[in-house]
C-alpha positions in Angstrom: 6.9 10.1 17.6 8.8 11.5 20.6 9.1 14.6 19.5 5.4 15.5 19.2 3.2 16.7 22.4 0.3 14.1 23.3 -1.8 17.2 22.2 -0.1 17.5 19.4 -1.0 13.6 18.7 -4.5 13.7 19.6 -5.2 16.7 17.3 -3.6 15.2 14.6 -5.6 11.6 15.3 -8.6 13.7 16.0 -8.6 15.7 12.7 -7.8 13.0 10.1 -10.4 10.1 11.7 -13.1 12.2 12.6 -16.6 11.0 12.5 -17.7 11.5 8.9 -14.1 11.3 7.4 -14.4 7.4 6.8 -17.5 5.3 6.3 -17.8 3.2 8.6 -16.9 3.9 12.6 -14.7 1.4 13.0 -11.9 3.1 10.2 -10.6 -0.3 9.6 -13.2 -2.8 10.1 -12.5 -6.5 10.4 -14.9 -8.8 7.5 -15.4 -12.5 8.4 -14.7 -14.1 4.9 -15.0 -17.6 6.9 -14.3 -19.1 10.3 -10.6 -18.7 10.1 -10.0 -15.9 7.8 -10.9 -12.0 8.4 -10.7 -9.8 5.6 -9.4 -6.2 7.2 -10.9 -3.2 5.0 -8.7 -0.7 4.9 -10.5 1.5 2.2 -13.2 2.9 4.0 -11.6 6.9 3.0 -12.5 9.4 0.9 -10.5 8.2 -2.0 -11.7 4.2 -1.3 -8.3 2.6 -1.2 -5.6 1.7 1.8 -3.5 5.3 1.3 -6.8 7.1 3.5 -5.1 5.4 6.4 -1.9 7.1 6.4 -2.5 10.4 3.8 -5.5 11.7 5.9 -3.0 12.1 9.0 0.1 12.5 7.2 -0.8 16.5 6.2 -1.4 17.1 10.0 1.9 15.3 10.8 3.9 16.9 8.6 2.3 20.4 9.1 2.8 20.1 13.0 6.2 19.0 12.5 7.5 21.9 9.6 5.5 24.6 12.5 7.8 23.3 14.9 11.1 22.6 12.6 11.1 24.8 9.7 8.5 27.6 10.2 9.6 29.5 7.3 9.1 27.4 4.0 6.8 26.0 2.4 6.3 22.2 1.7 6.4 20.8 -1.5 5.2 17.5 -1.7 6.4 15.1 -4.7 4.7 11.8 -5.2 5.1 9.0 -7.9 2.0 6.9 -7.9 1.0 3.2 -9.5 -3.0 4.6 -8.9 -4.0 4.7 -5.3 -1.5 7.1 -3.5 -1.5 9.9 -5.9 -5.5 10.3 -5.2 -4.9 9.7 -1.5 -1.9 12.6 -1.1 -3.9 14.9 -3.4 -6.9 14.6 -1.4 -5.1 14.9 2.0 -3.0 17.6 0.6 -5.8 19.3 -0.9 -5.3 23.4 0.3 -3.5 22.6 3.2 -1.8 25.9 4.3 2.1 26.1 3.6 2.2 23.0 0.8 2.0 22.1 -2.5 2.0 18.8 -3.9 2.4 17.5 -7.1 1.8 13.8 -8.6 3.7 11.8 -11.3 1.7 8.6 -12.6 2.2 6.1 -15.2 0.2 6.8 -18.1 -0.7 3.6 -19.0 -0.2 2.3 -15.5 -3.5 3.4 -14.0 -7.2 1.9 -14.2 -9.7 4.8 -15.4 -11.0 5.1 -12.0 -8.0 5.8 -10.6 -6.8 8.6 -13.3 -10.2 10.3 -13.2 -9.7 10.2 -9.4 -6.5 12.9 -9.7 -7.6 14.4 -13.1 -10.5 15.6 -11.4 -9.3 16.8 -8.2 -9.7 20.1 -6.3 -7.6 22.2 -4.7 -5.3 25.2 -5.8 -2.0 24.0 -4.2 -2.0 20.4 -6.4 -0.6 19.2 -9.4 -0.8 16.3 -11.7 1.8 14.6 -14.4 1.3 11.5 -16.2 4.4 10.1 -17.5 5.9 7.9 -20.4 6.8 4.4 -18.3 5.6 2.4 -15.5 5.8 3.3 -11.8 9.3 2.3 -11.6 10.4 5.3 -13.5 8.0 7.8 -11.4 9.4 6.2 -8.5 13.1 6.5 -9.8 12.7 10.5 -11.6 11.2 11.4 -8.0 14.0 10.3 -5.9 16.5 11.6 -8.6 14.8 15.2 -8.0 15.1 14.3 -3.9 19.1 14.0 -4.4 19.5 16.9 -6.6 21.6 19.2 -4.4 22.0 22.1 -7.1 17.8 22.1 -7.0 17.3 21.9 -3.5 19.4 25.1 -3.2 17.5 26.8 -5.8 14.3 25.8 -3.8 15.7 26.7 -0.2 16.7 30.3 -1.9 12.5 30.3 -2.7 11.8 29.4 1.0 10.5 26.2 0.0 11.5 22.5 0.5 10.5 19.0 -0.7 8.6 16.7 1.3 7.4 13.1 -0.2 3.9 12.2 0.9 5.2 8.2 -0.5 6.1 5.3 1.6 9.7 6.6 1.8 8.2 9.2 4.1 8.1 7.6 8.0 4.9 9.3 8.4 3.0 6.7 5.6 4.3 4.2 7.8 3.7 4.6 11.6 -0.4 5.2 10.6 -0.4 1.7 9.0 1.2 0.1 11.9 -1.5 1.4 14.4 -4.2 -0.1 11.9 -2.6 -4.0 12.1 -2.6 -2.9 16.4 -6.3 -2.2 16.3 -7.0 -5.5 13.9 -5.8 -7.3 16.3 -7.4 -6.1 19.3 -10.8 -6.7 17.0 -9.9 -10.2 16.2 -9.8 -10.9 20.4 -13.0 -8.8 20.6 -14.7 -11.1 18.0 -13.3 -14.2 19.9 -11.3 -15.2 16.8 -8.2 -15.5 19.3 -7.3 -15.3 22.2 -5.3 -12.2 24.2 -1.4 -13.4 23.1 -2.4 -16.3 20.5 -0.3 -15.8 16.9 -2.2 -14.9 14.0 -1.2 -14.9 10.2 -0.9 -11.8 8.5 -1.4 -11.6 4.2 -0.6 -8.4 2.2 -0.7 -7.5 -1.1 2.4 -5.6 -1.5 4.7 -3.8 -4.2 6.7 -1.2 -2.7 6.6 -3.2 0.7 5.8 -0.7 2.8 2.3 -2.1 3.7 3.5 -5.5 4.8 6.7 -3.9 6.6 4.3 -2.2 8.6 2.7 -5.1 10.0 6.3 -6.4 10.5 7.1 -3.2 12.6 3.6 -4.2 14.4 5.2 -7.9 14.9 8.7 -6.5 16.7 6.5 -3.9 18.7 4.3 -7.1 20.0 1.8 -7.9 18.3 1.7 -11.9 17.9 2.5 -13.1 14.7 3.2 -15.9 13.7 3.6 -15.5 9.6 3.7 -12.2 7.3 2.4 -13.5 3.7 3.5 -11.7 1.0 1.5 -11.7 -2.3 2.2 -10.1 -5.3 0.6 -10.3 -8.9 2.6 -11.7 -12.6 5.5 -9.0 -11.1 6.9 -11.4 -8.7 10.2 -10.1 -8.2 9.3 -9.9 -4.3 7.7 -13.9 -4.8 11.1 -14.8 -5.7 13.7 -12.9 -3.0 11.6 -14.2 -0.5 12.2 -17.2 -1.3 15.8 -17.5 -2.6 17.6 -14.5 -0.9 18.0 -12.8 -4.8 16.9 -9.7 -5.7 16.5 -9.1 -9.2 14.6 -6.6 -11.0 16.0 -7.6 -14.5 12.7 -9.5 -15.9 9.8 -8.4 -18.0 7.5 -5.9 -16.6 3.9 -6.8 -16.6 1.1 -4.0 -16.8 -1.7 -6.1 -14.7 -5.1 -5.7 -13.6 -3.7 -5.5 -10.1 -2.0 -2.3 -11.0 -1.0 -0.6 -7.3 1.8 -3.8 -7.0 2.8 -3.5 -10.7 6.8 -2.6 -9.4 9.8 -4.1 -9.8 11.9 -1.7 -7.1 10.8 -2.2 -3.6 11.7 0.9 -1.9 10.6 -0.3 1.5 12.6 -3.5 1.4 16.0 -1.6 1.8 14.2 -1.1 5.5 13.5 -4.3 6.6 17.2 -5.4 5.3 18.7 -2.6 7.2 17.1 -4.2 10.5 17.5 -8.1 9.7 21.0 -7.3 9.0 21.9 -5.5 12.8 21.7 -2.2 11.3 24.7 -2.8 9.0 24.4 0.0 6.9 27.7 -0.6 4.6 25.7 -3.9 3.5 22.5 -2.7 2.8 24.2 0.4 0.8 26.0 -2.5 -1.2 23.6 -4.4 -2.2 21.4 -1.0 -3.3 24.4 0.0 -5.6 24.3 -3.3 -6.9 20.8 -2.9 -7.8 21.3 0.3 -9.3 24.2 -0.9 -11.2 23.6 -4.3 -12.0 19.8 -4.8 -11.4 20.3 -7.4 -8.4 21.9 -8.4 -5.6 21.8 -11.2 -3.1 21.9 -10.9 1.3 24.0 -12.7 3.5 22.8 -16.3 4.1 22.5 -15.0 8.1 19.9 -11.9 6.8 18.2 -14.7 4.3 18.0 -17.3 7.7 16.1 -14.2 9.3 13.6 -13.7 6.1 12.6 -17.2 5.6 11.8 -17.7 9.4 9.2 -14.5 9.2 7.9 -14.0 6.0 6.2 -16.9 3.3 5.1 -15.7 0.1 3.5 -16.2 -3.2 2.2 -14.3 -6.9 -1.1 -15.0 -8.5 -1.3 -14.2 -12.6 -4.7 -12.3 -13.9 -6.3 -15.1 -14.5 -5.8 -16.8 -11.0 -7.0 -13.3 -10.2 -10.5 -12.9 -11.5 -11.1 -16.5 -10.7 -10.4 -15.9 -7.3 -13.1 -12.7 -7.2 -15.3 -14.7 -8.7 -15.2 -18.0 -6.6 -15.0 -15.6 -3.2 -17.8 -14.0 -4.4 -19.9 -17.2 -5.5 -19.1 -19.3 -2.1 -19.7 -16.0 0.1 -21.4 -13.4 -1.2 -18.2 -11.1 -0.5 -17.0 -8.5 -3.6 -13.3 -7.9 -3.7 -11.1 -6.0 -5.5 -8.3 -7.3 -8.0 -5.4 -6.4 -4.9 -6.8 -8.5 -2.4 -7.7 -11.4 -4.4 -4.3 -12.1 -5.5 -3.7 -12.0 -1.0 -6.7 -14.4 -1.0 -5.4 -16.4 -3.8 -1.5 -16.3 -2.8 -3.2 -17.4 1.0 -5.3 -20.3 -0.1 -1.9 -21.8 -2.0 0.4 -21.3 1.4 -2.7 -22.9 3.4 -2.9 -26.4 1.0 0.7 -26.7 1.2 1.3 -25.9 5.0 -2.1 -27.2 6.3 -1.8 -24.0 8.7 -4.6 -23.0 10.0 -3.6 -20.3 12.4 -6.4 -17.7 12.6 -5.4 -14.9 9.5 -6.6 -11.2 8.8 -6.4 -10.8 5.0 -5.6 -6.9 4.2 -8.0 -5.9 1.5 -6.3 -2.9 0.3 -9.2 -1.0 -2.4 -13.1 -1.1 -2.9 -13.9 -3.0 -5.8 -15.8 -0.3 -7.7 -12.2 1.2 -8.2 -11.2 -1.2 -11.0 -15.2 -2.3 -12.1 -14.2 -3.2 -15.5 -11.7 -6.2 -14.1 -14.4 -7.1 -11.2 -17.2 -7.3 -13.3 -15.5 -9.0 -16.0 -14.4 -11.6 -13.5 -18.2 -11.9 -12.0 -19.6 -12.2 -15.1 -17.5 -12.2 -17.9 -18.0 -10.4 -21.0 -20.8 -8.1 -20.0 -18.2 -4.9 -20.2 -17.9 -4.8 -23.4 -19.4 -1.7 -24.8 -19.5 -0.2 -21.4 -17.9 3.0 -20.1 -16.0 3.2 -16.8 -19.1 4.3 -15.3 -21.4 2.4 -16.8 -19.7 -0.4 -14.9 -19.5 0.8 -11.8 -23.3 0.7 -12.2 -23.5 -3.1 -14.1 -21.3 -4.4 -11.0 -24.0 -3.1 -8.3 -26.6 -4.0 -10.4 -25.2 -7.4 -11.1 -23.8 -8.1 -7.2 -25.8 -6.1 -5.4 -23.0 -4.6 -3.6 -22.4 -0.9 -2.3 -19.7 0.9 -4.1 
C-alpha cells in the first residue's frame, strides 16, 4: 500500500486490532490439533468468523484512502454475502462517518445464527436484503449494479459512490495475507519448523479469495510448499484444480458448510491473471465464456502452473459431521462445519501422498455459529425440538467448550 503514510498504516492497524477488539492477544492464534498439524483460528472478532480479519481494518482503509482521493462523497458499500461477510462488513461499517453499507444474502442460504447476526445489527448508516437464490445470484445482481454506468452517474450527481466491502475489494485481501505472515512466524516460534523450512497450507474456500491470499503470502516469501484447497458437495473448484475446466453448469447444493456454497469464484480470475504472465486478453476470454457458456478451460502452460502449487479436494455433509465428531472425540478440539471439510479434504491428500510436511489448517468460524450442525454431529439427534439458542447452550453443555 504505497500510497498510504506509515502513520497512516499504524493508525489503521492500531484502530482495528486494538486490545479488546479480538479475544484473544494473539488475533490469529495458532491450535495444535497434533504434532504435525496447527489449526490457525481466524475467528477470534466480534462477529466470530474469518471476515473480522480484514472488515475490522478495511473501514479505516477505505476511509483514509476516500479523505485523501475523493473527499467529497460519500461511500456506499454493497455486499452479497453466503453468511459470514455480511455480519463482518456490517459490524465494521457500523456508523462509520461518510458510508453507508447495505447487504444482500441468500434467504435460504444462511444458518440462523448467521441471519440473526445482520437482522439484529446496529447502526444508522446499514442495510439488509435477503434475496430469492443462492449467493451466486447476490454475487452476480451486485456486480451488475457495479457496471451500471447510467446508475453510477445518478449516484456521482448525489455526491456519493460505491465501494464493495467483498473480496473483489483489494483491501479484504492484503489483511488476510499479513495473517498467513504472522502464522508462520508462530509456527517457528512454537519450533514446529524451522526459519525457511516449507509448510502446507489448507483452506476452505468458495470465492477463493482466502486461499489466494496465502498464495500472494507464497510469491511474497513465505515457504510453501502446498496450498490445499477444500471445498464442500459444491466442488466446482475440486474439479478445475484438478483438470484445468471450469464449469459451473452442475447442481447447486445448499450445505451445512454454507460460506463455500458458490459455484462462481470471483477471486480465481486473479490468480489466472498472474499464472498466465498477466495476459489479460486470456483471462477476459475465458470469463466471457463463463458468462456465456458456464465454463471454460486455461491453457495447458497456466494448468502446468496450477497443478505444481495447488492440491485439492471436497468433503460431502456427511464426511463433514463425521469429521467434527471424530476431531472432537480423538482431541477434545470443537470445530465448525468450514474447517472440517479443510481437516477432512487434508486427511485424504495426507493417505494418498504420505506427506507429512508440517501444515496450519485455517479454521475459518467458531463452532457456536452453526450449533444445530455441530451438535448434531457430536451427538446426533439431540436438536430436535431445540431453538437456535437453545443449542448454542446444549453444545457447551454437551462439549464443554466456550462459544
Amino acid at each position: 500500500l504505497t500510497d498510504f503514510t506509515a502513520e497512516e498504516i499504524d493508525y489503521c492497524v492500531n484502530g482495528a486490532y486494538a486490545e479488546g477488539h479480538f479475544s484473544s492477544p494473539k488475533v490469529a492464534p495458532l491450535h495444535t490439533l497434533n504434532g504435525n498439524t496447527e489449526i490457525l483460528e481466524l475467528w477470534k472478532g466480534p462477529t466470530c468468523a474469518f471476515k473480522d480479519m480484514a472488515l475490522q481494518i478495511l473501514p479505516y482503509l477505505l476511509t483514509t484512502a476516500s479523505a485523501k482521493a475523493v473527499p467529497d462523497k460519500q461511500i456506499v458499500i454493497l455486499v452479497a454475502t453466503s453468511g459470514d461477510t455480511g455480519k463482518a462488513a456490517l459490524e465494521g461499517f457500523k456508523d462509520v462517518p461518510n458510508t453507508r453499507i447495505l447487504v444482500f444474502y441468500p434467504n435460504d442460504g444462511v444458518s440462523p445464527m448467521q441471519r440473526l447476526q445482520m437482522m439484529t445489527q446496529e447502526g444508522e448508516n446499514v442495510g439488509v436484503c435477503a434475496i430469492e437464490g443462492n449467493f451466486d445470484d447476490a454475487q452476480s445482481g451486485v456486480k451488475k449494479i457495479f457496471t451500471d454506468k447510467a446508475f453510477a452517474e445518478k449516484l456521482d450527481k448525489m455526491g456519493m459512490m460505491f465501494s464493495s466491502a467483498n473480496s473483489i475489494n483489494w483491501g479484504r485481501l492484503v489483511p488476510q495475507i499479513v495473517y498467513y505472515v504472522s502464522a508462520y512466524c508462530d509456527m517457528v516460534e512454537k519450533g514446529k519448523v524451522n526459519l525457511g523450512d516449507e509448510i502446507n497450507i489448507v483452506v476452505p474456500t468458495g470465492n477463493f479469495g482466502n486461499i489466494l491470499a496465502a498464495y500472494y503470502a507464497k510469491e511474497m516469501g513465505i515457504p510453501v510448499k502446498k496450498l490445499i484447497c477444500a471445498s464442500n458437495s459444491n466442488d466446482v473448484l475440486t474439479d478445475f484444480l484438478k483438470t484445468g475446466i471450469y464449469n459451473k453448469n452442475r447442481d447447486f447444493y445448499t450445505t451445512i458448510s454454507p460460506s463455500m456454497d458458490i459455484l462462481i469464484s470471483s477471486n480465481l480470475e486473479r490468480l489466472l491473471f498472474l499464472l498466465s504472465g498477466m495476459d489479460d486478453k486470456a483471462v477476459s476470454e475465458w470469463m466471457n465464456l463463463l458468462s456465456t457458456d458456464g465454463k471454460y478451460q486455461v491453457s495447458d502452460e497456466v494448468f502446468a502452473s496450477i497443478r505444481e502449487l495447488f492440491e485439492s479436494g471436497c468433503c460431502d455433509d456427511d464426511g463433514t459431521k463425521a469429521t467434527i465428531a471424530k476431531v472432537f472425540e480423538d482431541t477434545a478440539y470443537l470445530c465448525d462445519t468450514h474447517t472440517a471439510v479443510a481437516i477432512s479434504v487434508y486427511d485424504d491428500y495426507v493417505s494418498v501422498t504420505a506427506d507429512m510436511t508440517p501444515t496450519v489448517i485455517a479454521s475459518t468460524a467458531n463452532p457456536f455459529k452453526f450449533s444445530a450442525s455441530v451438535l448434531d454431529a457430536v451427538r446426533p439427534g439431540i436438536c430436535e425440538g431445540m431453538d437456535e439458542f437453545d443449542m448454542v447452550l446444549g453444545l457447551h453443555a454437551e462439549t464443554g467448550a466456550e462459544c
